[in-house]
Steps between C-alpha positions, in 0.01 A plus 500: 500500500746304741171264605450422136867427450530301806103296487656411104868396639317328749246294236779443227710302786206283599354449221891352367584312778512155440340432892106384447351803648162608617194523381603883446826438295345203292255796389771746451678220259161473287537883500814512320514158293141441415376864460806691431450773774768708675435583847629858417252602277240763588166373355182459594250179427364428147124621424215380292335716272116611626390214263781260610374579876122476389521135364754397758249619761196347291667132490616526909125608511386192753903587714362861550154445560588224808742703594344856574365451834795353584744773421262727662497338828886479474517865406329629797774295729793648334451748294556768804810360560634647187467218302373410100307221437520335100312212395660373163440235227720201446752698270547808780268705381369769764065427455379667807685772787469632775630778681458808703524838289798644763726228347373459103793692358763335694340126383446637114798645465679157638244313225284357761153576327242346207632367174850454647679197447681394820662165311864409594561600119357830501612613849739264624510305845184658685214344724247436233736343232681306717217372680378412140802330416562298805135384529493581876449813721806699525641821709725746292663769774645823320847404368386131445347638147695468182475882366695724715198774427284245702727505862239705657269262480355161732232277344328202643311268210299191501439323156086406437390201298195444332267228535754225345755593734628710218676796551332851406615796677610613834442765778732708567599754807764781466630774682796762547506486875875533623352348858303205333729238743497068431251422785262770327538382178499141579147559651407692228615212235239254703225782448564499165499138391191439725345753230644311242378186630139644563481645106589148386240354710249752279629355211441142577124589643438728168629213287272216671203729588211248572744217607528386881825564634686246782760650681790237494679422847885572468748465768562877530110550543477738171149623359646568164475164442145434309329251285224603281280222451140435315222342580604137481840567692753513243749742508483769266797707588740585768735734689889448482474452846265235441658343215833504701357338802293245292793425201195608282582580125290660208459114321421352802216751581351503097492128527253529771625433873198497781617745784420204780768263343747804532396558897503151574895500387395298186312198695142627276141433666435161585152345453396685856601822389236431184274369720527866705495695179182278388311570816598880510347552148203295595419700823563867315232359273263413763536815712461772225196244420358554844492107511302425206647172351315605152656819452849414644501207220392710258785745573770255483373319142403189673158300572332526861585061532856569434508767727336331767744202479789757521398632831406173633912340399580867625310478836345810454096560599 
């Protein structure tokens, strides 16, 4: 009783100071102005209905299914460690868990299961909603959360965006561990948005299936950041990474943009980069014909003269 008295005392006077604050305390002001929490209440996360949970989990359908082997591979790194794994929709909704049956009825008695809503409205300051909220991977250490009922608790989150750059869920660790120290949790906060980076990188693949991807050079050498590209090289999507590095938006890439004018900073072929391409097509043609000038014509829609006069501008025998 004297922790919840004190973690609330402790919230109310942050939350009113008139000093900016952390990341923590601007979360614990949404708490109390925006959703009308008290930090002394004793309640547990909103839940969807079976139904609710069905079509949540029915239109998060390409999220989960990019995301399985994922939260398996994470699972079997920390799930020992006493630790419960959520992946969640864009609103907080728990889709998918993991966990080891020793600690279920600690984690579903704290909320930390299916259906649950783990939004900064329903539950207060916590890993998942704040990470939500903020846009950006967060850590939330025990008496960092909002809801005094929560203390026990230390979450690590990373937010997931779709194939727009969109955000659409996260992935979420938790645990109870009184011994879970910074340096462990700091390591464990890269683990996790690695995941989150890897299930995004699913998304964009799943999205473009059949395109060619380009992996765009950045200055911090990341290989999130992708361009999915068809056959005639222009861009059909990309990564935030990508569209960060690139200052690529969603008009620029519907009005058509050819990934080469984007590598070359802009600059677009020049008549010897055409020249290149030309050749290219021309010797694909010729090789999968075995050599025969006929059939290699006939393949690209042209007449054996023109493509005779191609190869002899293009030097090729």
């Amino acid at each position: 009783m004297r922790h919840t008295v004190a973690h609330a005392d402790q919230v109310y006077a942050s939350a009113q100071s008139t000093a900016a604050g952390s990341t923590v305390v601007a979360s614990w002001r949404r708490c109390m102005t925006m959703h009308k929490l008290a930090p002394e209440q004793a309640r547990l996360p909103d839940r969807l209905t079976e139904v609710e949970f069905r079509r949540a989990r029915d239109r998060a359908s390409p999220l989960v299914e990019s995301s399985t082997d994922e939260i398996d591979r994470l699972f079997q790194t920390v799930g020992k460690a006493g630790c419960c794994l959520l992946l969640t929709d864009q609103d907080g909704v728990a889709l998918e868990r993991r966990g080891t049956r020793g600690d279920d009825k600690d984690f579903h008695q704290l909320g930390l299961w299916t259906g649950s809503i783990w939004s900064e409205a329903s539950v207060g300051t916590n890993g998942i909603g704040t990470a939500l909220a903020e846009e950006r991977s967060v850590a939330i250490i025990r008496d960092q959360h909002f809801l005094s009922s929560n203390i026990a608790l230390s979450c690590t989150t990373s937010p997931i965006r779709d194939h727009l750059g969109r955000l659409c869920g996260a992935l979420d660790v938790s645990t109870c561990r009184e011994d879970m120290d910074a340096i462990t949790l700091s390591i464990l906060q890269q683990t996790v948005r690695d995941s989150a980076i890897r299930i995004e990188l699913n998304l964009f693949r799943r999205a473009y299936a059949g395109a060619r991807f380009i992996l765009v050079p950045t200055e911090t050498g990341a290989n999130s950041a992708l361009l999915a590209v068809d056959r005639n090289d222009l861009v059909l999507g990309a990564t935030r990474s990508a569209r960060a590095a690139l200052r690529l938006t969603d008009e620029r890439i519907c009005a058509g943009v050819p990934a080469a004018d984007l590598l070359q900073d802009g600059t677009g072929p020049d008549n010897e980069d055409l020249q290149q391409a030309e050749r290219a097509a021309l010797k694909r043609a010729l090789s999968r014909a075995s050599g025969n000038v006929s059939q290699a014509a006939i393949s690209l829609g042209m007449s054996r003269a023109t493509l005779h006069r191609k190869m002899k501008k293009l030097n090729l025998n």
